[in-house]
C-alpha distance (Angstrom), angle and dihedral (degrees) to the residues before:
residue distance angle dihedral
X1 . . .
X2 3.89 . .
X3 4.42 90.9 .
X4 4.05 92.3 178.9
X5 3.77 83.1 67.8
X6 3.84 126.0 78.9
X7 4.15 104.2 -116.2
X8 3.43 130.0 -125.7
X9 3.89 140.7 -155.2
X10 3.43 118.1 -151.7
X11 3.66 125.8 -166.2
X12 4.17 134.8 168.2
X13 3.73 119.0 172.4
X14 3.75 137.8 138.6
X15 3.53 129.6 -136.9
X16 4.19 142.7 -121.0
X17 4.08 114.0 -77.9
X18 3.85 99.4 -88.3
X19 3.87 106.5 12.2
X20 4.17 97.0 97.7
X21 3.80 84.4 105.5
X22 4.43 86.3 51.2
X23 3.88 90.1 51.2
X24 3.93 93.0 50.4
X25 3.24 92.7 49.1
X26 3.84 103.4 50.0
X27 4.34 84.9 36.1
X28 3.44 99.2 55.7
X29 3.69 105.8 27.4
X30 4.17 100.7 42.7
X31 3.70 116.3 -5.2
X32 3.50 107.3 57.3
X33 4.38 94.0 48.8
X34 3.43 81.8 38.3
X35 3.92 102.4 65.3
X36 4.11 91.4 31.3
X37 3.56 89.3 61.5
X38 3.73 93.6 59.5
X39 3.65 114.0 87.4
X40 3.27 132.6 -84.4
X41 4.23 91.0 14.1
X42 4.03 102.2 128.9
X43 3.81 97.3 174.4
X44 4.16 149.2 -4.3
X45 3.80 134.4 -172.4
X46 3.86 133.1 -176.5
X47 3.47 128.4 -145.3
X48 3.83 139.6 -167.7
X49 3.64 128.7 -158.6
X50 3.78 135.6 -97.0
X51 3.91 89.6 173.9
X52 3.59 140.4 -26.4
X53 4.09 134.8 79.3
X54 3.62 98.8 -61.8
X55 3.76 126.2 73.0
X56 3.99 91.8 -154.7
X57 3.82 137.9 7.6
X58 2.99 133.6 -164.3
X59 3.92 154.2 175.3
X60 3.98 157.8 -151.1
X61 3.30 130.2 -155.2
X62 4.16 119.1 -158.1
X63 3.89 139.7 166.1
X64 3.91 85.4 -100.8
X65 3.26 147.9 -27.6
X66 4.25 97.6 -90.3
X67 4.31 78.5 75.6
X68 3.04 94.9 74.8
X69 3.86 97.8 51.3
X70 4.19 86.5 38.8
X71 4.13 115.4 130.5
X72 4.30 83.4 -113.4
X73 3.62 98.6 55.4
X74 4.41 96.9 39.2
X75 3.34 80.9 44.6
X76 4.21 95.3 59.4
X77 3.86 83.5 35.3
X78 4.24 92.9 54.6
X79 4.28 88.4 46.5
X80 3.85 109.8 48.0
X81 4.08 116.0 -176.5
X82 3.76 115.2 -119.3
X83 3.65 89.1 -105.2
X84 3.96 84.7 53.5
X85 4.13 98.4 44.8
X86 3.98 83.1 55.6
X87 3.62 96.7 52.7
X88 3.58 96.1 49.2
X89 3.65 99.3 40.9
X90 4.06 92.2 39.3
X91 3.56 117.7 17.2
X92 3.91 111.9 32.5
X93 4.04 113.9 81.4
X94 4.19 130.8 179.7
X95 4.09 88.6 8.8
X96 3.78 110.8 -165.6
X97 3.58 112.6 -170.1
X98 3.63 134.6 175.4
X99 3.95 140.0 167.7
X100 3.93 101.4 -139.4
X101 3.72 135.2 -179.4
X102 4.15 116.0 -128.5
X103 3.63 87.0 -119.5
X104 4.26 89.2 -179.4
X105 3.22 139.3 -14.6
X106 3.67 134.8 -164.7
X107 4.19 130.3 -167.3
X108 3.61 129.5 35.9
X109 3.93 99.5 -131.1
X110 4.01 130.4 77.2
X111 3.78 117.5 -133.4
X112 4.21 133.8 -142.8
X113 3.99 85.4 -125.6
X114 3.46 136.7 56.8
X115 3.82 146.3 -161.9
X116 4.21 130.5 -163.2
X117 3.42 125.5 -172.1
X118 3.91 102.2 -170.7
X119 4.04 115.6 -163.6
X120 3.64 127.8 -154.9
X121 4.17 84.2 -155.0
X122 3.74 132.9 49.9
X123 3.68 102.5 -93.6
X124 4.02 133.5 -124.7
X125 3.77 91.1 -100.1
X126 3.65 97.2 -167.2
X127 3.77 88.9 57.6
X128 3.71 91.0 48.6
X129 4.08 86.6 51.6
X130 3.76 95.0 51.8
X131 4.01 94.7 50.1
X132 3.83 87.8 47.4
X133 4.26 89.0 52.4
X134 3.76 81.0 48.6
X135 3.84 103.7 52.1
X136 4.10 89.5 40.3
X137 3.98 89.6 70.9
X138 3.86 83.3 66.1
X139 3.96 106.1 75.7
X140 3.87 97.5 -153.3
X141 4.06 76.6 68.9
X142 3.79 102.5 92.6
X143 3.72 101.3 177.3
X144 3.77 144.0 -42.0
X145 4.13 139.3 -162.3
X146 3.61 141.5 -165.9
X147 3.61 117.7 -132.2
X148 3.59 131.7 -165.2
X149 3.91 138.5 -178.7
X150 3.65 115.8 -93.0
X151 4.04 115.7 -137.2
X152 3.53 107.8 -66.0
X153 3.51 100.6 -160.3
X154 3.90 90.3 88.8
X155 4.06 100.8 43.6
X156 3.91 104.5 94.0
X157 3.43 125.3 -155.7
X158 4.04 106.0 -90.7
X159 3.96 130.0 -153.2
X160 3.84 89.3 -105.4
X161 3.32 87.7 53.8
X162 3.69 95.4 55.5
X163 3.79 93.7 45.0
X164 3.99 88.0 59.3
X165 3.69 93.9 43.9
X166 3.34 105.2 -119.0
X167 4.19 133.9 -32.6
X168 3.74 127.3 -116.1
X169 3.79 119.7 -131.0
X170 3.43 147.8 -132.8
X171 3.97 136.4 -152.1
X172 3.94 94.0 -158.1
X173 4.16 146.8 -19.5
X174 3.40 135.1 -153.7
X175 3.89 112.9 -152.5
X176 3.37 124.9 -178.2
X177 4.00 133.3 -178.7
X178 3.88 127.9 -137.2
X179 3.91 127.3 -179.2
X180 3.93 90.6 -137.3
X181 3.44 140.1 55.0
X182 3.65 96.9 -143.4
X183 3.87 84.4 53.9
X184 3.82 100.7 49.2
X185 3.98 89.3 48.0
X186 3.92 91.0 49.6
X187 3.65 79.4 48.2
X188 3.64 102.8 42.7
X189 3.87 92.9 52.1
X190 3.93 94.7 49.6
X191 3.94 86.5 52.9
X192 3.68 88.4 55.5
X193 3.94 99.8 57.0
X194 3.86 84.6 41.1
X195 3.76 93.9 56.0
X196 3.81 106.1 22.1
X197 3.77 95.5 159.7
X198 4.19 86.6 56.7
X199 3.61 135.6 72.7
X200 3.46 120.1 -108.5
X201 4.34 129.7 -166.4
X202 3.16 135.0 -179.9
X203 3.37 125.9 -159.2
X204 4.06 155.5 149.8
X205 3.36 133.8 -108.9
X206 4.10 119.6 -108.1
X207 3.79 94.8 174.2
X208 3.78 151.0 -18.1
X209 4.05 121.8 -157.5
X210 4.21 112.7 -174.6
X211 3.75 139.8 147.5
X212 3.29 109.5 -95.6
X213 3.55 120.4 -68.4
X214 3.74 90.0 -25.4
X215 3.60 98.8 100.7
X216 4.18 92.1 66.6
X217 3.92 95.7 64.8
């Protein structure tokens, strides 16, 4: 894992017909406190979709990668609450999850919108880098990072985990964050003819929990 670089954990999935009300609940009123109280966890936003394969996205932001492989956070992982066990076993559908590395990221401000780019092979970073300089000079561009997956080798395979039956992966994503719709669509649909082979969402944000002002470095 690359530990001079803030971590990341990056997660699309959709949920059962009917439960959006379930995932709310368990979100907003355990989860999200839950996993910023847990060392080393600076920041976490959720997402819903306006279009694209995924019904929500969403993300974690922590000092580096070796967080989310710490004895604290396995250790929440390994001993679900009830509320938890049901979500994972019941609720959660298609669950893509990956431990990334922030490889860059460019802007200071958060947007209300977001775009993904998900790809099923480590991208050319550089690349990535220069069209990120290039949408920045637009100022309905809030932000954007390049995220790729952290070593593998020492991620075991936790109780949640099991209860979900198994995660996809990812070998990189490119998010980037508008402060319109209209401009994260535009967005969203020039990403897709760029990167046909990948898996592009876009989406808007439902909330954002972090420590202070932590969660901009």
């Amino acid at each position: 894992m690359a530990s001079g670089q803030p971590g990341i954990l990056a997660i699309w999935n959709d949920v059962g017909a009917g439960r959006d009300a379930d995932f709310d609940t368990w979100f907003q009123g355990e989860h999200l406190v839950e996993r910023l109280s847990v060392p080393g966890f600076l920041f976490g936003r959720r997402h819903q979709a306006i279009s694209g394969a995924s019904a929500y996205f969403n993300f974690y932001l922590v000092e580096r990668p070796e967080v989310l492989t710490s004895k604290p956070y396995l250790e929440r992982l390994d001993n679900p609450t009830p509320m938890t066990t049901m979500i994972m076993s019941d609720v959660f559908k298609n669950m893509n999850r990956t431990v990334c590395h922030r490889a860059l990221r460019r802007g200071a401000m958060r947007g209300a919108y977001a775009v993904t780019v998900r790809f099923n092979d480590r991208p050319d970073e550089a690349a990535l880098g220069g069209l990120l300089d290039r949408l920045l000079t637009d100022i309905k561009i809030a932000s954007g990072e390049i995220w790729i997956v952290a070593d593998g080798a020492g991620q075991p395979v936790s109780l949640e985990e099991k209860i979900r039956g198994g995660d996809k992966k990812i070998k990189g994503a490119l998010m980037v964050d508008t402060l319109r719709q209209a401009d994260a669509e535009a967005l969203g649909a020039r990403l897709s003819k760029e990167f046909p082979a990948s898996e592009v969402g876009v989406f808007r944000v439902l909330c954002q929990l972090g420590r202070g002002t932590e969660f901009q470095t």
